[in-house]
C-alpha positions as CSV (number, residue, x, y, z in Angstrom):
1,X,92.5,127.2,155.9
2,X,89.1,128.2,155.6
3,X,86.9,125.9,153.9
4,X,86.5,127.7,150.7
5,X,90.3,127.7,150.0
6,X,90.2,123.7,150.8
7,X,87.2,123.6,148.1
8,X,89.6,125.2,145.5
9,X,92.7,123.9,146.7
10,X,92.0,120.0,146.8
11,X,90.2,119.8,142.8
12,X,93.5,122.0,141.7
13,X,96.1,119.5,143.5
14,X,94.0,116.8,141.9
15,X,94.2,118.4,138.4
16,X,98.0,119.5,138.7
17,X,98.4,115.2,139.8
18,X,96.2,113.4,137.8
19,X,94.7,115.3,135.0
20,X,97.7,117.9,133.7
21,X,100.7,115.2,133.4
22,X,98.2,112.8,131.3
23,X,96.9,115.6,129.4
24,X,100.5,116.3,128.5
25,X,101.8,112.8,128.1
26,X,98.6,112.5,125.0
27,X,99.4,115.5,123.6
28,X,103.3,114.6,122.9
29,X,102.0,111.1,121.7
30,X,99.9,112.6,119.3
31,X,102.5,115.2,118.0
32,X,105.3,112.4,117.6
33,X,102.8,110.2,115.5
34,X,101.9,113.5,113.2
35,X,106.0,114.4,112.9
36,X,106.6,110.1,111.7
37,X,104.8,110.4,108.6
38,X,102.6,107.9,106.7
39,X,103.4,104.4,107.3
40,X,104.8,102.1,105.1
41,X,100.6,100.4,104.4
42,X,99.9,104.4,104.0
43,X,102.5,104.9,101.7
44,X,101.4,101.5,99.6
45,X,98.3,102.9,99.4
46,X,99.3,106.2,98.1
47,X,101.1,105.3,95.6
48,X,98.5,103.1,94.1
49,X,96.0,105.9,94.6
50,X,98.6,108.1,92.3
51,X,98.6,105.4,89.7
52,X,94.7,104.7,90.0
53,X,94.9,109.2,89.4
54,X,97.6,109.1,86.6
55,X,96.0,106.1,84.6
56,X,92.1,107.8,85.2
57,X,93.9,111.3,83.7
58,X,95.2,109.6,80.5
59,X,91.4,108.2,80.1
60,X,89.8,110.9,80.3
61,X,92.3,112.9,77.7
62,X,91.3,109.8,75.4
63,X,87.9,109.9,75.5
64,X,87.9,114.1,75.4
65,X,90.6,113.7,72.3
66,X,87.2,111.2,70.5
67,X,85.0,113.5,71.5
68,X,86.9,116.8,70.0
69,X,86.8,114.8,66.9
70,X,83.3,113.3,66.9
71,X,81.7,116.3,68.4
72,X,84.0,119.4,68.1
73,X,81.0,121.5,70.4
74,X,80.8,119.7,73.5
75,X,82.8,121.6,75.5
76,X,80.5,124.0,74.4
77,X,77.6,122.4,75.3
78,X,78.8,121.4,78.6
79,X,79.7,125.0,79.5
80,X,75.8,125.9,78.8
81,X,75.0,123.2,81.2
82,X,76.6,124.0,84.1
């Protein structure tokens, strides 16, 4: 072998040995973590995040419901704004 096939051939053996079957064992890792889902923390915290969402909805249809009433033009005023 001449020396410039030993130059490509030893760094490809090294990456076929070392590097590729690590490289492949991460990436299947990674994948089965994604396909579990959340865990049962995430999920705890989602579902008070939903709540937090749902209760911070019916606030804000309260205080637009006073506003119609107090001030029928805001949304009109609003609109100019932005």
């Amino acid at each position: 072998m001449s020396s410039l096939q030993v130059m490509f051939f030893v760094p490809l053996v090294l990456f076929l040995i070392i590097v590729a079957p690590t490289w492949i064992v991460f990436h299947y890792r990674s994948k089965n973590r994604i396909a579990d889902g959340l865990t049962g923390g995430e999920r705890e915290q989602l579902a008070e995040m939903i709540e937090v969402a749902n209760k911070m909805a019916a606030r804000i249809e309260t205080l637009e419901s006073i506003l119609d009433v107090d001030s029928p033009e805001w949304r009109e005023k609003t609109a100019d704004e932005a």
